[in-house]
VOGU-3710 file (C-alpha; in Angstrom, 3 decimals, decimal comma):
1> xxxxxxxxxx> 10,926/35,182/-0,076  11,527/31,400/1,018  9,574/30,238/-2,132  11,234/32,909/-4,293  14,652/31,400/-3,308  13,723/28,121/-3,503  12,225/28,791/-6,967  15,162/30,137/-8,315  17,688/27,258/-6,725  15,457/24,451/-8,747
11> xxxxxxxxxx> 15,411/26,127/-11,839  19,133/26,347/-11,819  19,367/23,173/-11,023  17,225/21,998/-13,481  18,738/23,282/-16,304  21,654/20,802/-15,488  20,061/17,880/-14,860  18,176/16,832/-18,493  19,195/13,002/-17,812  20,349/11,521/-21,723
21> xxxxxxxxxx> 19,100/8,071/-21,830  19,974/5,150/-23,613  19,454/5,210/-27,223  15,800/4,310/-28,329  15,416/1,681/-31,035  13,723/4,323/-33,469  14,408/7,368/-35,580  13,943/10,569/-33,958  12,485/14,428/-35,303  13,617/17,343/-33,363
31> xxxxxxxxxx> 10,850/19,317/-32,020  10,581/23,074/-32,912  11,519/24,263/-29,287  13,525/27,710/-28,163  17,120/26,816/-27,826  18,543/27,881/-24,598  22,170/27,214/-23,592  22,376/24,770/-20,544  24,260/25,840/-17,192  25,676/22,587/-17,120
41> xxxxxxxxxx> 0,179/-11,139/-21,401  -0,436/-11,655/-17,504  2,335/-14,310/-17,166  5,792/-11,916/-17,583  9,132/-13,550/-18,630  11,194/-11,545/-16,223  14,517/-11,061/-15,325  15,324/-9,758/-12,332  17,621/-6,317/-11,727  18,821/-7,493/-8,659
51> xxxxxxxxxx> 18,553/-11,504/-7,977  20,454/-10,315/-3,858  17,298/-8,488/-2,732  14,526/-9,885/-2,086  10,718/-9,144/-2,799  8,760/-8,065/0,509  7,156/-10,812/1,883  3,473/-12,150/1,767  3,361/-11,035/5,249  4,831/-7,256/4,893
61> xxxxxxxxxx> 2,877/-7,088/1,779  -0,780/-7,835/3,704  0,484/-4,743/5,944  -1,883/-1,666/5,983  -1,869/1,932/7,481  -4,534/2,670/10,125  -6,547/5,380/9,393  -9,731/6,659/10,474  -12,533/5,034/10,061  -14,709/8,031/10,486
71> xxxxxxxxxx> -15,595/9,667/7,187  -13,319/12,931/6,290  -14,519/16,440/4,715  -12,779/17,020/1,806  -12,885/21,270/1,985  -14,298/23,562/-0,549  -12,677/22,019/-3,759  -14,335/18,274/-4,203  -17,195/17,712/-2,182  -19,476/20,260/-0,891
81> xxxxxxxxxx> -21,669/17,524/1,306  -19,458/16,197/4,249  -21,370/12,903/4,360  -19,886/12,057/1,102  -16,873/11,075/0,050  -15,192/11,333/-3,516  -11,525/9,939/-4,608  -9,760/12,995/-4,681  -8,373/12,467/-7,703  -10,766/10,646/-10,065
91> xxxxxxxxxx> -14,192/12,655/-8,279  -15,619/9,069/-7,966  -17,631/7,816/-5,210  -14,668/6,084/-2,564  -13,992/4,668/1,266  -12,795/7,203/3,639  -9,993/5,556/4,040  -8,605/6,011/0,584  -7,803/9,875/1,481  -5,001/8,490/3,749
101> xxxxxxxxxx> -3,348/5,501/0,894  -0,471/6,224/-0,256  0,330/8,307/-3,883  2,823/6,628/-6,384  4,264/8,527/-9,207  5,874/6,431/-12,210  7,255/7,637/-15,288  6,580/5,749/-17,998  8,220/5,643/-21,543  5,752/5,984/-24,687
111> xxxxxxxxxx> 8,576/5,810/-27,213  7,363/3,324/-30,434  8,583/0,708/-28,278  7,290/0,786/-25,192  3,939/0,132/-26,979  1,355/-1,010/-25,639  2,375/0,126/-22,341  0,968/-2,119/-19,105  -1,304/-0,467/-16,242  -1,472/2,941/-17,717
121> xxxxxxxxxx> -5,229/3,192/-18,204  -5,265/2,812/-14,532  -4,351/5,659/-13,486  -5,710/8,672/-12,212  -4,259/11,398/-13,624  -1,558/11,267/-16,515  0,337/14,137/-17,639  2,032/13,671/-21,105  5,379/16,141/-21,877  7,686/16,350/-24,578
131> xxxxxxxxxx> 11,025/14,741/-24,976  13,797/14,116/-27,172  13,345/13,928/-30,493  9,602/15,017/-30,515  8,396/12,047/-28,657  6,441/11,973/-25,710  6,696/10,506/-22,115  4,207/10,130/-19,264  3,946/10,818/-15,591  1,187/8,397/-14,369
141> xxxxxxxxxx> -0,598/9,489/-10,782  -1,925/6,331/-9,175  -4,029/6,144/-6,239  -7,568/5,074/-6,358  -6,420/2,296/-8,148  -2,715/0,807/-8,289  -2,119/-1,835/-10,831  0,191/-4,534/-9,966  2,235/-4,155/-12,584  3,169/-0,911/-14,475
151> xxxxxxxxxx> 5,918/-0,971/-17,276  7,928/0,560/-19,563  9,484/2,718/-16,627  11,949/5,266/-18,202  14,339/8,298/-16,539  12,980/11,652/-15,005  13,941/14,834/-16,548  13,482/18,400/-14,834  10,350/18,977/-16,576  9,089/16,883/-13,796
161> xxxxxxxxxx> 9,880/18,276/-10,556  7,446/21,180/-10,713  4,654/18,496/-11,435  5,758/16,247/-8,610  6,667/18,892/-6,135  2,987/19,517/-4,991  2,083/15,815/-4,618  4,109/15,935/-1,032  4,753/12,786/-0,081  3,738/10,851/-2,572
171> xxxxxxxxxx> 6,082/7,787/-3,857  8,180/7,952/-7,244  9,049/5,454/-8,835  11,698/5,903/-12,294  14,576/4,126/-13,934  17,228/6,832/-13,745  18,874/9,854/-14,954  22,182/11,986/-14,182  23,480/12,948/-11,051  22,457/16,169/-11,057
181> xxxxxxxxxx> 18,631/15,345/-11,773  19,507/12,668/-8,222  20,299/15,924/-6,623  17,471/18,072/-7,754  14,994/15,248/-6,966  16,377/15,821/-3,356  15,007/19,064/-2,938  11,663/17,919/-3,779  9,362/16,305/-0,797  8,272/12,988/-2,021
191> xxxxxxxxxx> 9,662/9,070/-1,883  12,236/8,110/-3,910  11,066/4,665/-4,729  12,860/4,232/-8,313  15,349/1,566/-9,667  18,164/3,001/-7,285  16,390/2,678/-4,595  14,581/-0,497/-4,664  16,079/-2,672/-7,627  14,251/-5,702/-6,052
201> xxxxxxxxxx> 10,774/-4,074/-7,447  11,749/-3,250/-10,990  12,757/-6,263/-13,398  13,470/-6,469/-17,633  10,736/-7,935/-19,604  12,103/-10,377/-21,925  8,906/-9,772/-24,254  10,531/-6,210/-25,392  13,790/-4,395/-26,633  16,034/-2,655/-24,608
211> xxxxxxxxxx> 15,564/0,742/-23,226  11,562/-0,185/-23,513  11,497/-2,866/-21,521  11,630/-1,892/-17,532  8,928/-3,145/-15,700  7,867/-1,962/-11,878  6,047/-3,977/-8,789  4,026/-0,879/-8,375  1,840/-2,786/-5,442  4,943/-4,116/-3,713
221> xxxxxxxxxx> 6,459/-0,520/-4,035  3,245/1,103/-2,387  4,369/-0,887/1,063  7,134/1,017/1,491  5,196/4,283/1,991  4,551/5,832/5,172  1,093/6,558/6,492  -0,152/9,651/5,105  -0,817/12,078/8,467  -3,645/14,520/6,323
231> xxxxxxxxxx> -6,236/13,841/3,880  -5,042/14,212/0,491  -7,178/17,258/-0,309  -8,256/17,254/-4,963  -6,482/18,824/-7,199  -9,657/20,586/-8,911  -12,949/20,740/-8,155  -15,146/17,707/-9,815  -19,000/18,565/-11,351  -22,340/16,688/-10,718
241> xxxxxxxxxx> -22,448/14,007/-13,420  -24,996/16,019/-16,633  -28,455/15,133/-16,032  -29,741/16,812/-19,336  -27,945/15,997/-22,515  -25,131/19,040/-23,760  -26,899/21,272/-25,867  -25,030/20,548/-29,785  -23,418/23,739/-30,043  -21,467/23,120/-27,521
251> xxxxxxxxxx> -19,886/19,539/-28,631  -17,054/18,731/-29,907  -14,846/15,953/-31,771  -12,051/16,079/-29,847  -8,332/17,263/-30,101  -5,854/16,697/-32,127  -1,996/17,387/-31,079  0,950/17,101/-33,100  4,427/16,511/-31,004  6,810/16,267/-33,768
261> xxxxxxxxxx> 7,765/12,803/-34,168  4,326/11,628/-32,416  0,367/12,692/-33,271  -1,733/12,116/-30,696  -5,868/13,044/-30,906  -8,539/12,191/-28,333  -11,695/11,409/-29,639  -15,128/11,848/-28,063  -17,370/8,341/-27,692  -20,564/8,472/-26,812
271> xxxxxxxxxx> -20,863/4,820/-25,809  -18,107/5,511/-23,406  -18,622/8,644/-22,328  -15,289/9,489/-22,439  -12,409/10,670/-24,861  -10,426/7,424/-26,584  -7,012/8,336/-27,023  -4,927/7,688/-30,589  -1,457/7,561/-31,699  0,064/8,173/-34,814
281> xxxxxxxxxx> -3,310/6,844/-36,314  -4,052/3,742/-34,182  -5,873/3,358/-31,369  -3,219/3,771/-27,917  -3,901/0,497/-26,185  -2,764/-0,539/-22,932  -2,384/-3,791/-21,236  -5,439/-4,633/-18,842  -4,281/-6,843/-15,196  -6,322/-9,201/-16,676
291> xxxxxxxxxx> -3,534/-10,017/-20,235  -6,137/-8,159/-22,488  -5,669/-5,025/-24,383  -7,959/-1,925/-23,974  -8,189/1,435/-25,678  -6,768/4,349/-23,267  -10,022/6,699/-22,779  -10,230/9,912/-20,260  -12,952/11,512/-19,054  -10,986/15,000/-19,473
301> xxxxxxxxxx> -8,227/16,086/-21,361  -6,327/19,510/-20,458  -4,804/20,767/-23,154  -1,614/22,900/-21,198  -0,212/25,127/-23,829  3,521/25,325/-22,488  6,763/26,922/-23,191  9,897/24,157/-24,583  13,419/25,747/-24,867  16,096/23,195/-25,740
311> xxxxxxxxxx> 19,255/22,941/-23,150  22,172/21,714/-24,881  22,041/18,230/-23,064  22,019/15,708/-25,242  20,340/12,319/-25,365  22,258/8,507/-26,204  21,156/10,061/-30,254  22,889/13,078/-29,779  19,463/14,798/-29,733  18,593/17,721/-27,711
321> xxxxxxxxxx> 16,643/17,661/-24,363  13,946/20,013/-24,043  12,836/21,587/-20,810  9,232/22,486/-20,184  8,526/26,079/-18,554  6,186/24,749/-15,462  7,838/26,244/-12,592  5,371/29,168/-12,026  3,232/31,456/-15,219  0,072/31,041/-16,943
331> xxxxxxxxxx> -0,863/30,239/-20,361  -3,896/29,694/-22,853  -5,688/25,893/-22,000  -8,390/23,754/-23,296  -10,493/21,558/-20,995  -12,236/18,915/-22,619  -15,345/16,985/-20,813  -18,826/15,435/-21,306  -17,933/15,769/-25,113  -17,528/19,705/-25,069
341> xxxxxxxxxx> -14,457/22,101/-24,992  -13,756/25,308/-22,177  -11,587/27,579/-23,240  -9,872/29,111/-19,974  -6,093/29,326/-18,675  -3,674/27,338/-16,403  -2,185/29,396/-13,341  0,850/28,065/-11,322  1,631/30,646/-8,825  5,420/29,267/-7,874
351> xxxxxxxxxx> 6,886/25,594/-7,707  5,354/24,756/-4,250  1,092/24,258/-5,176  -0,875/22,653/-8,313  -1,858/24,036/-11,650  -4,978/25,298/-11,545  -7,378/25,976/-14,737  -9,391/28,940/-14,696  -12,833/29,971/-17,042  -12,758/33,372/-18,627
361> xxxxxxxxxx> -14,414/34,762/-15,151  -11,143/33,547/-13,126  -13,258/30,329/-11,704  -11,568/27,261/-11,058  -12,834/24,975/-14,529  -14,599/21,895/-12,575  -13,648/18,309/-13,822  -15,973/15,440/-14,883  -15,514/12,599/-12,458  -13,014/10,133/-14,014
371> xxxxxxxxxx> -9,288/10,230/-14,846  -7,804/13,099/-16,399  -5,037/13,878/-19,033  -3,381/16,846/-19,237  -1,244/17,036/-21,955  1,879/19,657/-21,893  1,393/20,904/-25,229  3,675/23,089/-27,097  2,362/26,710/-28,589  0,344/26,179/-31,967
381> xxxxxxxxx> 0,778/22,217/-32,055  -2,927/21,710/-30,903  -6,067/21,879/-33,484  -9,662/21,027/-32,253  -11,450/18,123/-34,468  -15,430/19,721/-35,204  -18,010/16,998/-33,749  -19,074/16,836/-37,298  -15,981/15,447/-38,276
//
């Protein structure tokens, strides 16, 4: 009854707090969404948001939690051999003592832009939703490895608080919104570690154009966290890498999705193993720590076919904000890996736990170890590309 309540107090609340932003340098297309009325290089050239506070010292930032240094089980879902350990999020060999580090959550803009985007092919898991005027935005999951930099950062909007609500305790790190999105994001048990908060770690880029050009100290933000007390447990269960190529039937090209004003595909490389990611007919690079550019690539893609009604919030355009329908349901999905497709469904029992993605037999769909994509797809915008092309 608790979660029922609680459920129904966030959803409210959500419907009022789609955060307008600041106008984006770019011509927008509305997505075809249900209406629904609303209840209410390396070196940066930087300029600092707030010149008073100052950037934690060497000294605080050389600061680590004690953990454990005995290895940890990691239950039923990752690992099934207790002398091993696996990142719980990537299903790559890791330290024991990176199931106590800290989580950090950044939202990060993907608006024409914001390209390419620093840090992002860093991170664990991204999920991709739709916004205003058919674009797309991302909420990036870092923890195995943090970049030091991460950038564009952008607002929340509701359609993230039933993806952040399960990582409990994690940090999140954004550039703004409304006040009733502040107030929502209060009911939900993680780290407010955005622009607000800590204007000392976020800073403009002089390289790029206003809204697009927020940058965050994701390291420096990580040493605010406090010392996780239980083992972050994975989100899905992760496979043995294949030992025996995938029979040809079975492969695929990839996927192809069509947001409105955006058209994003993931294509399958053999040399990489992995799926390299597209955008409106380019490859989607992303800034390396190193000042290079690299092609985003997954190991798995989730292909979330989700609800979208429209609230009658507007955006600095005028344009509509969408809300995704993530709270709690079930849908059709498409899990991509090791070149192939699954056809199952995604299963979120209420606000409080993680997605999960089921086969046709109701198992949970194991991952291939690597980062993971799940894209929050609206109905009928997805097509699958054949492997012969």
């Amino acid at each position: 009854m608790k979660i029922r309540m609680l459920v129904i107090g966030i959803c409210a609340l959500a419907l009022a707090a789609c955060a307008p932003d600041a106008p984006d340098a770019h011509l927008t297309q509305q997505p075809d969404v249900t209406s629904v009325k609303s209840t209410s290089t390396t070196t940066h050239q930087t300029t600092p948001i707030n010149e008073k506070q100052a950037a934690p010292s060497e000294a605080e930032n050389s600061k680590a939690p004690q953990i454990p240094s005995t290895s940890t089980s990691l239950g039923e879902l990752g690992e099934s051999s207790t002398n091993k350990v696996i990142a719980p999020y990537r299903g790559t060999p890791a330290q024991p003592t990176l199931l106590l580090q800290p989580r950090l959550a950044l939202k990060v803009d993907n608006a024409p832009t914001a390209l390419p985007q620093e840090g992002l092919q860093q991170a664990d898991i991204v999920f991709e939703e739709l916004v205003e005027g058919g674009l797309t935005r991302f909420l990036a999951i870092f923890h195995s490895e943090v970049p030091e930099f991460v950038g564009p950062i952008r607002s929340g909007r509701s359609s993230d608080i039933p993806l952040l609500m399960p990582f409990d305790g994690a940090l999140f790190g954004w550039s703004g919104s409304n006040r009733a999105f502040r107030r929502l994001l209060d009911t939900v048990a993680i780290q407010d570690v955005g622009v607000y908060e800590n204007p000392a770690q976020y800073w403009r880029n002089s390289d790029r154009v206003s809204p697009s050009n927020l940058w965050a100290r994701s390291t420096h933000l990580l040493q605010q966290a406090e010392i996780e007390q239980t083992p972050i447990e994975p989100l899905w269960p992760f496979e043995e890498p294949l030992e025996e190529p995938l029979d040809p039937s079975l492969k695929v090209g990839g996927v192809q999705v069509n947001w409105g004003s955006a058209e994003v595909s993931f294509i399958w490389a053999d040399d990489s193993q992995g799926w390299k990611r597209f955008q409106n007919g380019k490859e989607h690079l992303a800034v390396t720590s190193g000042g290079d550019e690299s092609q985003i690539t997954a190991e798995n893609v989730v292909i979330q076919f989700t609800k979208y009604v429209l609230t009658e919030e507007v955006d600095g355009n005028g344009v509509r904000i969408p809300l995704a329908q993530l709270s709690e349901g079930s849908g059709a999905a498409w899990i991509l890996k090791n070149g192939s497709i699954t056809e199952g469904r995604w299963n979120k029992p209420n606000i409080t736990v993680h997605t999960q993605f089921l086969d046709k037999a109701g198992e949970l769909i194991p991952m291939a170890p690597g980062a993971t994509w799940v894209l929050l797809v609206p109905r009928d915008s997805a097509t699958i590309i054949n492997a012969d092309g």
